[in-house]
C-alpha positions as CSV (number, residue, x, y, z in Angstrom):
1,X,-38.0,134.7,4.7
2,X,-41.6,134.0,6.0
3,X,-43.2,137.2,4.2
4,X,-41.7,135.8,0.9
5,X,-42.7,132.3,1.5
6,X,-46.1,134.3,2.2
7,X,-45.8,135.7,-1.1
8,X,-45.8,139.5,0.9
9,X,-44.8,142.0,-1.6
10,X,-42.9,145.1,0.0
11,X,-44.5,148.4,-1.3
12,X,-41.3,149.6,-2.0
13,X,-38.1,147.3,-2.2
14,X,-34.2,148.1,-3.6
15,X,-33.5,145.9,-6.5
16,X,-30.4,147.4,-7.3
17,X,-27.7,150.2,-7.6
18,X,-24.2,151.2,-6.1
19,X,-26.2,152.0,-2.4
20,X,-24.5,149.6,0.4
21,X,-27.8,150.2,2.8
22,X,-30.9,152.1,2.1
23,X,-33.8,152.2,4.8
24,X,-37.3,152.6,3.6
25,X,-40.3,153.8,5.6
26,X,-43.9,153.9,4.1
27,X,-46.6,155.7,4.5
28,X,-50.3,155.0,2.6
29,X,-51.7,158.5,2.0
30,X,-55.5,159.5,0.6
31,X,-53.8,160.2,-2.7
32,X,-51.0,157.8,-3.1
33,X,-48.4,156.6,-1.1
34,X,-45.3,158.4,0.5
35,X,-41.7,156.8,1.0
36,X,-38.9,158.2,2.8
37,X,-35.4,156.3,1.7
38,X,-32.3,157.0,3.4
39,X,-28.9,156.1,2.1
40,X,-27.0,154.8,4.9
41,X,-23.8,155.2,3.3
42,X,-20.6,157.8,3.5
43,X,-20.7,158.3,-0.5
44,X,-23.7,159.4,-2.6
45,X,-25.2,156.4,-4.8
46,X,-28.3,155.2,-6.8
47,X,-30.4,153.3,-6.1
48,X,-33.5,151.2,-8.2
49,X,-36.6,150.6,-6.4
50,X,-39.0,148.3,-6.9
51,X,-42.5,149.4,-6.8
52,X,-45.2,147.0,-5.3
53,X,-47.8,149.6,-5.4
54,X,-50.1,151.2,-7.8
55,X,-49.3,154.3,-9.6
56,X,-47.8,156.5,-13.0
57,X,-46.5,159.2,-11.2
58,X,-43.2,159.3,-8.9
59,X,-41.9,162.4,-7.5
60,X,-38.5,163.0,-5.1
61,X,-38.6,165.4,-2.6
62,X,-35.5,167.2,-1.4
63,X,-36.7,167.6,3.1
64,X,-34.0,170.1,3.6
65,X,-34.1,172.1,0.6
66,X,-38.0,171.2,-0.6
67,X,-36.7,171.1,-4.2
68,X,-39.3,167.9,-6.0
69,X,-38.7,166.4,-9.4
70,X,-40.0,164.3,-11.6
71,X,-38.9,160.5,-11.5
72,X,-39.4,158.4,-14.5
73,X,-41.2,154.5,-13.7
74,X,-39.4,151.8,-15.9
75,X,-42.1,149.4,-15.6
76,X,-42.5,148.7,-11.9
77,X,-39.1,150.2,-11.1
78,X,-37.7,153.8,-10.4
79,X,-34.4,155.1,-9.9
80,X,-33.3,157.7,-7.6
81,X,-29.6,159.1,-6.5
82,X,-29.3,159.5,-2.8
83,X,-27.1,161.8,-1.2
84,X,-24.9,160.8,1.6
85,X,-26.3,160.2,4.9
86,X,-29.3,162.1,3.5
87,X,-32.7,160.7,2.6
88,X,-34.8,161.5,-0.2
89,X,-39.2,161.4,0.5
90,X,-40.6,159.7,-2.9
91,X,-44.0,160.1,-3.5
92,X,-46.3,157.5,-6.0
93,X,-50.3,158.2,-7.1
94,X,-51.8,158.5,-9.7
95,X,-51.1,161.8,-10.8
């Protein structure tokens, strides 16, 4: 489309997994940047995403439960399993 003919990179894109649709909504934050992916789907899945921000540290944030982990960066990519019909807030800084 016109934003890749633009050479637009997405902050945060899926690349690949076993996730029929996942939505992603960004937000730029002082310290980082803030992602909320939703898995569309009726079966849990995961799902890798492709970073096209800056940062070495990626945490998932559990809204309903407020449970956060650690998630490991292969490069420019991150992995994350999604619930069903349940969304997951990732958040990438620096530290």
């Amino acid at each position: 489309g016109a934003f890749a003919a633009a050479s637009v990179t997405p902050a945060l894109a899926p690349r690949s997994g076993d996730c029929e649709v996942v939505t992603i909504r960004h937000r730029e934050l002082d310290v980082g940047h803030a992602f909320l992916a939703f898995n569309e789907g009726s079966e849990p899945c995961t799902a890798t995403l492709a970073l096209g921000v800056e940062g070495s540290v990626a945490r998932a944030l559990d809204p309903e439960t407020g449970h956060a982990e650690g998630l490991t960066l292969s490069g420019r990519d991150v992995s994350i399993a999604l619930p069903a019909a349940r969304a997951r807030v990732i958040t990438v800084g620096a530290r």
